[in-house]
N, C-alpha and C positions, 0 to 999 in steps of 0.2 A: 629558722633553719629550713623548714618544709617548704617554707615561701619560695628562699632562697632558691633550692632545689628546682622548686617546678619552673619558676621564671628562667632558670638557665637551661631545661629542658623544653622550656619552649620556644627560647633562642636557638637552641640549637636544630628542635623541629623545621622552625623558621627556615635556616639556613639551607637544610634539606631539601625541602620544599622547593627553596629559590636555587640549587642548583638542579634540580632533577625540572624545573622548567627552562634552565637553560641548556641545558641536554636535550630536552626535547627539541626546542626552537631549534636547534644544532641539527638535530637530524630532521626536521619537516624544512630546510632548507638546504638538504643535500642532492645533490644533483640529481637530477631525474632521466638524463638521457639515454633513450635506449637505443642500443643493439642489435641489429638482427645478423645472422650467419645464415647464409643460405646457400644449398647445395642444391646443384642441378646436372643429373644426370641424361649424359646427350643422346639421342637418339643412333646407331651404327653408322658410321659414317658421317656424322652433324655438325660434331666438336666444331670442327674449323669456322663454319657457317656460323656457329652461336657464336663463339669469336667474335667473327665479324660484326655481326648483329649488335652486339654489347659494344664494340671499338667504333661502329658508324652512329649508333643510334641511341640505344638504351640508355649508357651513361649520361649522356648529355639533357636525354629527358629528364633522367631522375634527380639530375639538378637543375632543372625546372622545375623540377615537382618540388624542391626543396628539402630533398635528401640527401646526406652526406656519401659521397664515395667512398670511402676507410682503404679497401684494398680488394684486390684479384687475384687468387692464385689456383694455379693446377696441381696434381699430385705430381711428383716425382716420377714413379712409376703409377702411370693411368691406366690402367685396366679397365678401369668403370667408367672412362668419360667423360670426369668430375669438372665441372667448373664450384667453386667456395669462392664467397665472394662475404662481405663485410659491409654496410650499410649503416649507418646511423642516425636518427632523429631526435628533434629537442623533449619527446618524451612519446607513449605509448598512443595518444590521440593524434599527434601529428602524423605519426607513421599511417594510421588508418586514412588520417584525410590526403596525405602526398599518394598514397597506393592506390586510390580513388579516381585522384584527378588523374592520376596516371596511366592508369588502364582504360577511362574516359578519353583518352588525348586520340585526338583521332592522326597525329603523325605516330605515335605507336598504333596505331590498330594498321597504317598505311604499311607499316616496316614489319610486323610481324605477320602479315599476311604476304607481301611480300618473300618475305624469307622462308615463308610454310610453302610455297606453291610446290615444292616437289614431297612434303608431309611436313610433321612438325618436327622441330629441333631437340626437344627436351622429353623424355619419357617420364621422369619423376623430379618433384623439386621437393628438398627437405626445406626446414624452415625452424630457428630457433632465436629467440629472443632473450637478452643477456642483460645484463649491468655488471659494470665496471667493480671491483672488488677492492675495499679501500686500499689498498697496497698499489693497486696497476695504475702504470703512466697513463697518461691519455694517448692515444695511438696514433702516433705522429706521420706522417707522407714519408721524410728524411730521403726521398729522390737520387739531393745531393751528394746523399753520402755512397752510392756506388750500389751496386745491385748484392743480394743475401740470400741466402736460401733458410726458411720462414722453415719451423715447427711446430706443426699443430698437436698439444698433447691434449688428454680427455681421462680427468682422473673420478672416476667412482668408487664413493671413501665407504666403507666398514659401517656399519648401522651405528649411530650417531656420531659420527665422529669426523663430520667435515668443520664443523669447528677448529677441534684439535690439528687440522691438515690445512685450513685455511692459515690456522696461528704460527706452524711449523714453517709454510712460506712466509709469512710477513716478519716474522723472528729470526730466521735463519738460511731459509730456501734461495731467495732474494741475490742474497747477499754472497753465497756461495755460486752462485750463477755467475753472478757479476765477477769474483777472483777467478774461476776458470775461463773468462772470454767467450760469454753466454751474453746474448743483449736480449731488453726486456721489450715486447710488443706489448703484448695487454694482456692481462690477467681477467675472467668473467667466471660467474656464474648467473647459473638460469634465471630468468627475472622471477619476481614475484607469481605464483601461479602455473609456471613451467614445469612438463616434467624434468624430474632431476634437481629440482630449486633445494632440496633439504642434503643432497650426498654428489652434489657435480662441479667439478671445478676445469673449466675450459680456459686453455693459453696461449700464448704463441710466442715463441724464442726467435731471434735471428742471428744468424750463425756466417761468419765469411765463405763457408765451402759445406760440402758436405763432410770430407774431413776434418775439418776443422769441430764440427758438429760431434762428430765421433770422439775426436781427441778430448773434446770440452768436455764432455760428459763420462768419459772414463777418468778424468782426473778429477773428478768431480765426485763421482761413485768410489776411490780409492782415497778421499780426502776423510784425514782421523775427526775431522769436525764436524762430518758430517755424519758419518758412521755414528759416531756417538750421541748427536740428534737425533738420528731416526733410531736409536735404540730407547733413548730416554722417552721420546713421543712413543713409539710404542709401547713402553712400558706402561703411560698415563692411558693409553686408548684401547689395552687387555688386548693388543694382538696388532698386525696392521691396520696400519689407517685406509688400504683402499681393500676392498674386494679382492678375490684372483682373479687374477686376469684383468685389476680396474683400470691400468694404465694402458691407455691407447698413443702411439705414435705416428703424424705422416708428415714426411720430408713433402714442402710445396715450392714453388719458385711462382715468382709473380707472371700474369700475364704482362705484352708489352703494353696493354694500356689503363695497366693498376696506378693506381697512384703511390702504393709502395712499392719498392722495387727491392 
């Protein structure tokens, strides 16, 4: 009988075993493509110039450089002189080696000196670096489908609890988007190592109008299915799942030479 026992407890060890390395194998072959979002703030009078700059020149190196274009857009309401723009490489060293050759290229060094002769274009660039969140689509061009107006939200979740807020979109958030006439850009958080990698979840919605954006998400915030999600997730996560103040929103429209539109 003891025999018995142990031989089926080490069958079953076994089994353990051989699935917990095929989980791993699972995940050391999950995508590794990164993300960058980067904001550049223009110098008084610049905006139009970096426009041009990125519309005649920039892009076109960076795929040469063998960087992905993803998207372009401005705020809505600019105050700051924002360009955000969207960038992607086949993983964390390609990006170092494409940003290399790139700044090396001496038809960039031609165009950006160029464009500086009356000063430089950009006062400050932010810079962050993302992966894709198992839930988000891969971030499609869709051109064809008519032009949208893009929101960028920016949630800082409650001390440990981007888990729980992570699980709430992929369960439910999603899904409730989609029935109010929400479409899904891409869903990220911070890469590996990033500030914000343990409590940040970055997205972007596309909406047919900015009305339409308005309407979606008030019928959305009055929906009993939802309500009662974020009552039951808050109840599991002692309180809200983001910070005060953690939801950030900006209405963006692409520029004309984003490849999203």
């Amino acid at each position: 009988m003891i025999r018995k026992t142990l031989h089926r407890f080490m069958t079953l060890l076994g089994l353990s075993l051989m699935s917990s390395s095929v989980v791993s194998a699972a995940e050391d072959s999950r995508p590794t493509r990164c993300y960058e979002m980067r904001t550049y703030f223009a110098a008084a009078g610049k905006l139009d110039a970096l426009h041009a700059r990125f519309r005649d020149h920039t892009t076109k190196l960076f795929t040469k450089h063998g960087m992905t274009n993803v998207g372009y857009w401005v705020p809505k309401d600019n105050a700051e002189n924002k360009l955000v723009y969207l960038l992607s490489y086949p993983d964390l060293a390609a990006r170092e080696a494409s940003w290399k050759a790139f700044q090396d290229d001496p038809e960039w060094k031609a165009a950006k000196d160029a464009s500086e002769v009356d000063g430089k274009l950009v006062e400050k660039v932010d810079s962050r670096f993302l992966s894709l969140t198992d839930f988000s689509p891969e971030p499609k061009d869709g051109a064809a489908e008519g032009a949208h107006v893009f929101e960028l939200r920016t949630y800082t979740a409650s001390p440990g609890n981007l888990p729980l807020l992570l699980d709430r979109f992929r369960q439910h958030t999603l899904g409730l988007f989609s029935r109010h006439g929400m479409e899904h850009f891409a869903y990220f958080t911070p890469a590996t190592g990033q500030a914000g990698e343990k409590d940040t979840l970055i997205y972007l919605l596309k909406h047919k109008s900015v009305e339409a954006q308005k309407a979606s998400f008030d019928a959305f915030r009055a929906d009993p299915e939802w309500v009662k999600v974020k009552e039951d997730s808050e109840k599991a996560g002692g309180g809200s799942l983001t910070i005060p103040d953690g939801v950030k929103s900006e209405t963006l429209t692409a520029t004309d030479y984003s490849p999203v539109k």
